[in-house]
N, C-alpha and C positions, 0 to 999 in steps of 0.2 A: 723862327728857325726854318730854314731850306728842308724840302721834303724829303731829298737822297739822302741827306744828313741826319734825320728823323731814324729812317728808316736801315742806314749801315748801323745805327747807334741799336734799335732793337732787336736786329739780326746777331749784334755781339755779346749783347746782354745774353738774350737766346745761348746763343753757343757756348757762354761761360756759367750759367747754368746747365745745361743739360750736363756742365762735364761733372757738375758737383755734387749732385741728388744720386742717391741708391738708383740701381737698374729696376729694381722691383717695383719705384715709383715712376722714374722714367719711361718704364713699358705702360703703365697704368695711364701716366698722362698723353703718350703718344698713342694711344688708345682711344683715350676718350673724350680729347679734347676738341676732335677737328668735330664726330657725331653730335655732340653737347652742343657745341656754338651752332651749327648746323640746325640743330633743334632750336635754339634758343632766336634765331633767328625770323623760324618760320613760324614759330606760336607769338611770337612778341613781335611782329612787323611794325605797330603803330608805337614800340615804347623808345624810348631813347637809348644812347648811347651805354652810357652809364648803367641801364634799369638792365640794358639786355648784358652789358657784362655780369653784374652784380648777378643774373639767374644764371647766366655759366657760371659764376663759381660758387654757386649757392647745389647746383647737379655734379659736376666736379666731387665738391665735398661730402656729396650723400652718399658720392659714386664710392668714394674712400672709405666710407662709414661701412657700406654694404659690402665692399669689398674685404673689410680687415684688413684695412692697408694702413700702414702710420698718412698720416695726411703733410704735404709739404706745405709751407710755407705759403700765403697768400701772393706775397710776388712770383714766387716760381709758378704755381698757376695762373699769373695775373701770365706772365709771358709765354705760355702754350695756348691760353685764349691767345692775345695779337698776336703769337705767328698763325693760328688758326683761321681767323678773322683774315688777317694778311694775304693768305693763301686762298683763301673763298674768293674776296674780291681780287687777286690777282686773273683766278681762274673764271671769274664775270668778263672780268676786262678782254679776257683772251678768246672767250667764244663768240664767233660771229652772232648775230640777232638773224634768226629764220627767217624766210616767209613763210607764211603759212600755205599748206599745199594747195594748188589749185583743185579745184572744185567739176570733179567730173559730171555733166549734165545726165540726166535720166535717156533723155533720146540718143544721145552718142551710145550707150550702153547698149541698148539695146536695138542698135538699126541693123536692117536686114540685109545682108548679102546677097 
């Protein structure tokens, strides 16, 4: 499958979920999903694809627990992880790569006038 294809097909999923779920979980998942993946990202850098969803919705679902929230549906979380996920790396893709600052010498600093 072509990737724009891929990805209008996810975005529509997206948008016909978000209309169908309670607000009270909707707030919860536009909450906590983008922080979650985020997290899940940076403690699990060496795990796979799969390993790092599965702990987003393994925090997700503790997050409902702790919450006392009814918990949604595994796909409806599976789809605010990838727009989450979707969103991160778009927001990679779009910031330039720094250089790192140059390196101001100790003599420059302190020469005399």
């Amino acid at each position: 499958m072509n990737q724009p294809i891929i990805l209008a097909l996810i975005v529509y999923i997206y948008h016909q979920v978000w209309q169908r779920i309670p607000e009270k979980q909707r707030n919860a998942l536009e909450q906590l999903a983008t922080p979650i993946v985020q997290m899940v990202e940076q403690q699990y850098q060496n795990a796979s694809p799969q390993e790092k969803k599965d702990a987003a919705l393994h925090a997700i679902s503790l997050a409902f627990t702790a919450f006392n929230l009814p918990e949604p549906d595994d796909a409806v979380i599976n789809a605010f992880i990838e727009s989450a996920v979707f969103e991160m790396n778009r927001l990679k893709a779009a910031t330039p790569i720094t250089q790192p600052l140059p390196q101001i010498s100790r003599t420059s600093q302190f020469k005399k006038g």
